[in-house]
Structure formats: C-alpha cells, structure tokens
ROSE-329221 format. One record per residue (C-alpha): residue in three letters; x, y, z. Coordinates in nm, 4 decimals. Layout:
BEGIN
+------+----------+----------+----------+
: code :        X :        Y :        Z :
+------+----------+----------+----------+
:  Ala :        X :        Y :        Z :
...
+------+----------+----------+----------+
end
This chain:
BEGIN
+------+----------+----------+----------+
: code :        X :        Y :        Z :
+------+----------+----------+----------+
:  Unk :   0.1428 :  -1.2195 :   0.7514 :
:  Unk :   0.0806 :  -1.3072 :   0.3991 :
:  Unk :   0.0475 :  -1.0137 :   0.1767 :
:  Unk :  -0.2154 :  -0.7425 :   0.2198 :
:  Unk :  -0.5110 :  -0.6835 :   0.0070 :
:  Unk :  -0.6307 :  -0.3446 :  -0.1374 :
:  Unk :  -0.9679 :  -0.2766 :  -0.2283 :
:  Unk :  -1.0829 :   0.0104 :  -0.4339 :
:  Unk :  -1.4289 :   0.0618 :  -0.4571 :
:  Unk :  -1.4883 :   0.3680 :  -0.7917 :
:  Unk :  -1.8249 :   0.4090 :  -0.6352 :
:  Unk :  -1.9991 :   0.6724 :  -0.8779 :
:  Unk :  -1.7582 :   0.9425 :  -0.8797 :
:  Unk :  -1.6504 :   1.0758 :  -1.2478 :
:  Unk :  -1.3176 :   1.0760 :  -1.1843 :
:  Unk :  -1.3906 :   0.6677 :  -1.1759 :
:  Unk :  -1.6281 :   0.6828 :  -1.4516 :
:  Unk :  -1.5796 :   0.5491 :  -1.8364 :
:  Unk :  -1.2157 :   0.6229 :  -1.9938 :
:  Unk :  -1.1466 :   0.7390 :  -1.6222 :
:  Unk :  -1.2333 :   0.3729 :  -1.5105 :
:  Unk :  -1.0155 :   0.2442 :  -1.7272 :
:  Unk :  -0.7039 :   0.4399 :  -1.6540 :
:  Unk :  -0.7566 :   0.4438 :  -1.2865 :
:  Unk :  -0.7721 :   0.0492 :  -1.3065 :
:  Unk :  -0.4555 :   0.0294 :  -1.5335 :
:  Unk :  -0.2694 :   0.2437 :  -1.2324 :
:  Unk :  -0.3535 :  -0.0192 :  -0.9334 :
:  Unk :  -0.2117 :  -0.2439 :  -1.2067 :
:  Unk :   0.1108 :  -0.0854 :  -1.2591 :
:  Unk :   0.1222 :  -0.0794 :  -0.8466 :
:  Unk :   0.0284 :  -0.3787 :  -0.7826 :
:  Unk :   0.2721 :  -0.5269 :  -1.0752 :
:  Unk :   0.5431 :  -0.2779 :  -0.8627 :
:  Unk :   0.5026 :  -0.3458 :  -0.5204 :
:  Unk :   0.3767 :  -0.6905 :  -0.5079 :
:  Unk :   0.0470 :  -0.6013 :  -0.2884 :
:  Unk :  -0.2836 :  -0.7692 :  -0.3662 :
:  Unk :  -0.4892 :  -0.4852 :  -0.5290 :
:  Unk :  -0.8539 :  -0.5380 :  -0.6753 :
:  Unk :  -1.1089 :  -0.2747 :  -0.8319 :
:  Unk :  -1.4444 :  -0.2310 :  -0.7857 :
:  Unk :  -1.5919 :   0.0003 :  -1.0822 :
:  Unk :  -1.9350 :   0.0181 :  -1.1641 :
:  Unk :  -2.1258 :  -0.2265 :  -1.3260 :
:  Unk :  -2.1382 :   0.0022 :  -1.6735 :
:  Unk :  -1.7570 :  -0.0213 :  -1.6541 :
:  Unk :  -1.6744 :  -0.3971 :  -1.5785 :
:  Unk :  -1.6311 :  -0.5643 :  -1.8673 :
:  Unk :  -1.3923 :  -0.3058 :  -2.0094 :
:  Unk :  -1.1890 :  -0.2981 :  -1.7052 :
:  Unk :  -1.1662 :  -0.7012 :  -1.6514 :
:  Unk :  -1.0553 :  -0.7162 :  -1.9788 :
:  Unk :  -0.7719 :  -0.4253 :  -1.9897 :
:  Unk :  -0.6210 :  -0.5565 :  -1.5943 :
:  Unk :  -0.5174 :  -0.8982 :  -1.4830 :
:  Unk :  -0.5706 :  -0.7861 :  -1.1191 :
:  Unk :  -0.9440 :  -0.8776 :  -0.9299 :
:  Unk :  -1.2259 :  -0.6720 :  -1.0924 :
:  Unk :  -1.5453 :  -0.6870 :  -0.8005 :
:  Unk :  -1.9108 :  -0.5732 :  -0.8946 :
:  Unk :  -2.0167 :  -0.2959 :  -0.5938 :
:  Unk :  -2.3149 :  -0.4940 :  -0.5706 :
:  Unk :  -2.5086 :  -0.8285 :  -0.7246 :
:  Unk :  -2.9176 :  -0.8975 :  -0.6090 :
:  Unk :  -2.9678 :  -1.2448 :  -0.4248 :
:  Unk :  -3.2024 :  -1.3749 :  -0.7639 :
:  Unk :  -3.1885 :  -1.6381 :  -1.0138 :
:  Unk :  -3.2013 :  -1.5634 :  -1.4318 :
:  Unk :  -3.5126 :  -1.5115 :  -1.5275 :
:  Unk :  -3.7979 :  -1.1811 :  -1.5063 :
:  Unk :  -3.6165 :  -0.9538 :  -1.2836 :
:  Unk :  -3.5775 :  -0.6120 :  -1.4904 :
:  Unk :  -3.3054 :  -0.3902 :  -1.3214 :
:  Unk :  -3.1664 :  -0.6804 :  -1.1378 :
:  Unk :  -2.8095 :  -0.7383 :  -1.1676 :
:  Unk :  -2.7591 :  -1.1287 :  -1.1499 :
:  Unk :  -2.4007 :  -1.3497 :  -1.0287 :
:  Unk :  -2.4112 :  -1.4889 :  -1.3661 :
:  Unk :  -2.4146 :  -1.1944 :  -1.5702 :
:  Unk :  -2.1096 :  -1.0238 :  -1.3772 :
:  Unk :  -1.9412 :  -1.3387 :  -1.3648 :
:  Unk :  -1.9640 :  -1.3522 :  -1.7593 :
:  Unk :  -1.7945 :  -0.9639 :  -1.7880 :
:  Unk :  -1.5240 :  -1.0487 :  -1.5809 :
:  Unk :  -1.6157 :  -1.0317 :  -1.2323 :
:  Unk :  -1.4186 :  -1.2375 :  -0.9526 :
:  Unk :  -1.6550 :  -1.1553 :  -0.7263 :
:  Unk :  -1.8887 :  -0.8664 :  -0.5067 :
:  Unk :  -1.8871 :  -0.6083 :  -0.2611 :
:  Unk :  -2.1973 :  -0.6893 :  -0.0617 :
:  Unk :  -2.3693 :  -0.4740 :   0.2034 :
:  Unk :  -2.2302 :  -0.1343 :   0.1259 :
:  Unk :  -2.3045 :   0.1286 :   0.3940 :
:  Unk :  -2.4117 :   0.2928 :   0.0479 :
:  Unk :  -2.6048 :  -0.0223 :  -0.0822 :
:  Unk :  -2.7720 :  -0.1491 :   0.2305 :
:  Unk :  -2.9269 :  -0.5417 :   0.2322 :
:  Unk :  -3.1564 :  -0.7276 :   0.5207 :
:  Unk :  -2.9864 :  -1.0097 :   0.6519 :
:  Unk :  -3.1592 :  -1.2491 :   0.3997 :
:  Unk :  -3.0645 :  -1.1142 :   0.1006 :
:  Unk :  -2.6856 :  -1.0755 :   0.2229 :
:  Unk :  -2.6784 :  -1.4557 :   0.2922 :
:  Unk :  -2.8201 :  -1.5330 :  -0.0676 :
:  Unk :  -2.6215 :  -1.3373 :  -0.2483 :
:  Unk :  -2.2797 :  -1.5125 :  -0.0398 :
:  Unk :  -2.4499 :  -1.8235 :  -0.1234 :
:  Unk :  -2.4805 :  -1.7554 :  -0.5174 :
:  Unk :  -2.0989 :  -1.6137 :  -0.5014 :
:  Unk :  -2.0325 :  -1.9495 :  -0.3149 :
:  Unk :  -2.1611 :  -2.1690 :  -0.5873 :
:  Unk :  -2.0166 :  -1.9585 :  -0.8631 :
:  Unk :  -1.6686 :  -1.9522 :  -0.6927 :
:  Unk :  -1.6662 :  -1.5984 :  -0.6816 :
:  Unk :  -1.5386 :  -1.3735 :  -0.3731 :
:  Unk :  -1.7437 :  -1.2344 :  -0.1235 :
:  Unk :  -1.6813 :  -0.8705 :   0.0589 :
:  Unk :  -1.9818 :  -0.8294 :   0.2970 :
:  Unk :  -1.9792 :  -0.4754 :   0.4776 :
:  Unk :  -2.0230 :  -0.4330 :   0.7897 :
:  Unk :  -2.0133 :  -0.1201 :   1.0483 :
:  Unk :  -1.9545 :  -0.2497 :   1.3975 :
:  Unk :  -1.8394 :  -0.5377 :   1.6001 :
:  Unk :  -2.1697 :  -0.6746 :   1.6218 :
:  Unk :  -2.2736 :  -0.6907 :   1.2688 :
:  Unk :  -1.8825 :  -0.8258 :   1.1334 :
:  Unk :  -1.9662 :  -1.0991 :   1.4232 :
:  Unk :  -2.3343 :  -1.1555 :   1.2319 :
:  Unk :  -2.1428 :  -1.1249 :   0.8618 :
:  Unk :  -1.8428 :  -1.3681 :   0.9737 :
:  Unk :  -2.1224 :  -1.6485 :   1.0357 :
:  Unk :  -2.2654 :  -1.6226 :   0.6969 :
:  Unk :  -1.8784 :  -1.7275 :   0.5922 :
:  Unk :  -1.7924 :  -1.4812 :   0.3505 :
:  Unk :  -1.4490 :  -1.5152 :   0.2153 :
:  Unk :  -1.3670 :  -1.1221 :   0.3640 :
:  Unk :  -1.6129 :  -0.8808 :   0.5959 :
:  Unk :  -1.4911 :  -0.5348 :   0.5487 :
:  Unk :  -1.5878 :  -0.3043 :   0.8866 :
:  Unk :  -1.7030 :   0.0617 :   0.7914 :
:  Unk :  -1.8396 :   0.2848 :   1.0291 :
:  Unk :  -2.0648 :   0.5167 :   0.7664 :
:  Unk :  -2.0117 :   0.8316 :   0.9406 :
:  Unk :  -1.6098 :   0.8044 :   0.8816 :
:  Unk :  -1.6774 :   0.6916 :   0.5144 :
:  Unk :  -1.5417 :   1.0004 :   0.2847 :
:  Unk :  -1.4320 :   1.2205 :   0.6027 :
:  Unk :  -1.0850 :   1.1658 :   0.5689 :
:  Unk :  -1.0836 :   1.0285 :   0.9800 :
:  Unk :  -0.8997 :   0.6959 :   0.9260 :
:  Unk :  -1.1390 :   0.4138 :   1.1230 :
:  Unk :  -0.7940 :   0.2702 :   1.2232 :
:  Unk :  -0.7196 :   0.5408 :   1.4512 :
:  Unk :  -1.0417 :   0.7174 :   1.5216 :
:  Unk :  -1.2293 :   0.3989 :   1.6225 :
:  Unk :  -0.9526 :   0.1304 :   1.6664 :
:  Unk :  -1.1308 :  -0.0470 :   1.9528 :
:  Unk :  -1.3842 :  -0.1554 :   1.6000 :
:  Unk :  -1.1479 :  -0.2918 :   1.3757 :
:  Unk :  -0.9702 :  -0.5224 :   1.7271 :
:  Unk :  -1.2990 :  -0.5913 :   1.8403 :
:  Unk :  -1.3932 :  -0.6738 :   1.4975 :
:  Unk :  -1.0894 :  -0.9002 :   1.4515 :
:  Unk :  -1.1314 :  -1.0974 :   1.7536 :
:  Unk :  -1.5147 :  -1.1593 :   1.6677 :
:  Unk :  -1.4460 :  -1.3141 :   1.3227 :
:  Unk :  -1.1359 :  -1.5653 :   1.4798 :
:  Unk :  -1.3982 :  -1.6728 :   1.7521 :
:  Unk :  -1.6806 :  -1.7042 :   1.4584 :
:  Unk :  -1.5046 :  -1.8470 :   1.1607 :
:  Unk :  -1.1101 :  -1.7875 :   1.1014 :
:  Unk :  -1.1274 :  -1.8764 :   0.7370 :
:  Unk :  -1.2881 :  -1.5562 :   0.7157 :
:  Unk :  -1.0377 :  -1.2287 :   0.6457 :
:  Unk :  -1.1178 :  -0.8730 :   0.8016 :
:  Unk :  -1.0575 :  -0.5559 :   0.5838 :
:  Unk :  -1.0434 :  -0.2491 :   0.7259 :
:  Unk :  -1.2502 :   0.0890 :   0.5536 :
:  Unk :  -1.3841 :   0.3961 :   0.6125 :
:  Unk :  -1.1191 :   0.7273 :   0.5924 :
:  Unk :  -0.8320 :   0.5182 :   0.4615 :
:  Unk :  -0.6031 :   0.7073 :   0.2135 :
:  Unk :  -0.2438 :   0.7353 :   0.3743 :
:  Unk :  -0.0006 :   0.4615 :   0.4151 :
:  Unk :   0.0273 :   0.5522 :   0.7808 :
:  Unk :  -0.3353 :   0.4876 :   0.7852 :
:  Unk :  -0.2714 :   0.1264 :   0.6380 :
:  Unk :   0.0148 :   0.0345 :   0.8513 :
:  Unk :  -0.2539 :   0.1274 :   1.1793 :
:  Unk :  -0.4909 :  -0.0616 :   1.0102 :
:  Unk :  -0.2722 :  -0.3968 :   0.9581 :
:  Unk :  -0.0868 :  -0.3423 :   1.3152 :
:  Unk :  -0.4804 :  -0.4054 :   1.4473 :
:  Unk :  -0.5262 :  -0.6901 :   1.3178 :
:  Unk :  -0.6627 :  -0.6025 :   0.9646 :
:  Unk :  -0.5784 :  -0.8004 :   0.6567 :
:  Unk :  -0.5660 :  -0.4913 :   0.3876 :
:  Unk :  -0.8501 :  -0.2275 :   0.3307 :
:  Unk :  -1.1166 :  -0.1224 :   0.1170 :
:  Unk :  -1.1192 :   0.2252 :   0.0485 :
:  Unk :  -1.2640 :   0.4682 :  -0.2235 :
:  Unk :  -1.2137 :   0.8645 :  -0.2351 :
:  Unk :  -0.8990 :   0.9541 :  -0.0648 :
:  Unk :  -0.7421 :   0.7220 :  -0.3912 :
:  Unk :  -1.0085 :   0.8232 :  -0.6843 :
:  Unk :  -1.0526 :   1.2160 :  -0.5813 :
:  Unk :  -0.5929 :   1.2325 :  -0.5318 :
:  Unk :  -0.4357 :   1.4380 :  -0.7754 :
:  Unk :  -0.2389 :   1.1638 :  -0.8640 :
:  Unk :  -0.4482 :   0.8037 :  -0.7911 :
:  Unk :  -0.1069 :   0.6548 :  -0.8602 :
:  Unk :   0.1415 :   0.8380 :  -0.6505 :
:  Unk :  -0.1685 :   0.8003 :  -0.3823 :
:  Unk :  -0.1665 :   0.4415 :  -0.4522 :
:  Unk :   0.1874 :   0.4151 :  -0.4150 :
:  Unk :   0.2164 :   0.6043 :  -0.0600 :
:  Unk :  -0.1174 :   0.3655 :   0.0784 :
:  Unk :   0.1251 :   0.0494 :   0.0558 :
:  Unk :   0.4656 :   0.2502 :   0.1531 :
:  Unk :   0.4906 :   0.1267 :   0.4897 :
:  Unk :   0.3217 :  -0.2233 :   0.4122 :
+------+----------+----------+----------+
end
C-alpha cells in the first residue's frame, strides 16, 4: 500500500482561524516532513493564500461553485483558488451539501484545471454515485458520526468495505478516504485495515490540546 493520505479539513472553528490557520498548517508540515505520510489542509477560503504560501504540503479549498468568471457575486470560482494556492477542493461536504449536477461540474472544472477532487459522500450508495463522476478521491462520512468522537471505522465498518468494494467495481483509479469521528491512530489503522486509503478528518485534530502531538498519534500505527 502506497502511503496514506491525511486530510484536515479547519472547517470554521477559531482554533483554525487566521494566525491559528497558519500555525496549525505549519504543524501537519513538521509531521508530515517527520513521518513521511501524505498530509494536506483544508482552511477556509479567508486563510488560503497565507497558508499555501507558508507550507509546501496540499492546501484544498472546503468548497468551489460549479461557475465560470464572470457576474457571480459571492461565488467562489476554480480559478481564483487555483491562483492563491489551491491544489484542489473538498466537494460535497455533509456541511456544504450540492445536487448531483453541480458536484459533477465542479469535478469537471477541477479536471480541466488539474486540480484534486475530494467529493463527500455518506453511504455506499452515494460513494458508488460519486466514484462514477471520477473524482480523483470520494471521502465516505456518515453526518451523524461527524464531530461525535464514534470513529466510522468501527461504528459503521460494513460503510467504509461496502464503500471500498463499490468504487473498485465503478472506477479503481478512484481512492476512498475514510471520515467522520477519526482522531486516534487506532482509529486510522481500522480505517486503512478496511480498505481505506487515509482519512479526512477535522475536530478531534483542530479542538486537541496539542494539534501536533494529536497529529503525531493519528499516523502512529500507519
């Protein structure tokens, strides 16, 4: 197995906000430079452009809108995050919902850009949907584990297999992360023994006393 990927998503929390952005990226640096495991950060959109230009690891926008440049106020176009520093999107957040059209646009705009797409999904049958779009990852989440410290990995395992062996009969190019209630290395090593290529995962990092030390103990038993 080739080296897992971590994802962490800031979200909106403070502790993830501004200065906090900043230092919270330059510690998934330092582990990532330590341990060798693929690490990317997802801050908000505020904070991308001084956090893709402090870390040499992936910096991901939480979200982009499936529209070209041109009169859409509030929008947040490919081209634009591309410019501060993105390498590519989370898509289809539990927190950021998309119809099924807009989710395929937005892959195809990341597509043409050469940017990475992370579409969300929160069950076997909507990873299966998400893996024929051909996003480069789908990353399952049920939303009523998301925050609750409950590891999907071991309190709904029978997703993330089911969920693995939908996306090799879809489209094997495409790589399955694992979220919701991830914090723990032991919660990593369940989700990688099912089938899962790394994990996206948000609070039990950002909200740890010590993101670092948490960051550390997530890839222990990698």
């Amino acid at each position: 197995m080739e080296t897992p990927i971590v994802i962490l998503n800031f979200k909106t929390y403070i502790e993830s906000t501004g200065k906090r952005a900043l230092e919270l990226a330059c510690a998934c640096q330092e582990v990532a430079d330590e341990t060798g495991v693929n690490i990317a950060v997802a801050p908000q959109h505020m904070d991308l452009q001084q956090v893709a230009e402090a870390v040499d690891i992936p910096v991901l926008a939480q979200h982009l809108d499936p529209i070209e440049a041109g009169g859409h106020t509030g929008g947040i176009l490919a081209e634009c995050a591309l410019e501060a520093g993105a390498a590519g999107t989370l898509i289809n957040h539990s927190e950021k919902r998309m119809k099924l059209a807009d989710i395929e646009g937005v892959i195809s705009r990341t597509r043409k850009l050469k940017m990475t797409s992370v579409v969300c999904t929160n069950n076997v049958s909507t990873t299966a949907a998400a893996a024929a779009l051909k996003p480069d990852f789908v990353a399952v989440e049920p939303p009523e584990l998301i925050g609750s410290g409950i590891p999907v990995s071991k309190a709904e395992p029978e997703v993330i297999r089911g969920s693995v062996s939908a996306v090799q009969d879809i489209n094997p190019d495409v790589s399955v992360l694992c979220g919701a209630g991830i914090s723990t290395g032991e919660d990593m090593r369940a989700a990688l023994d099912l089938g899962a290529e790394g994990v996206l995962l948000a609070s039990g990092i950002i909200l740890a006393e010590s993101s670092r030390d948490a960051l550390l103990d997530l890839v222990s038993k990698v």
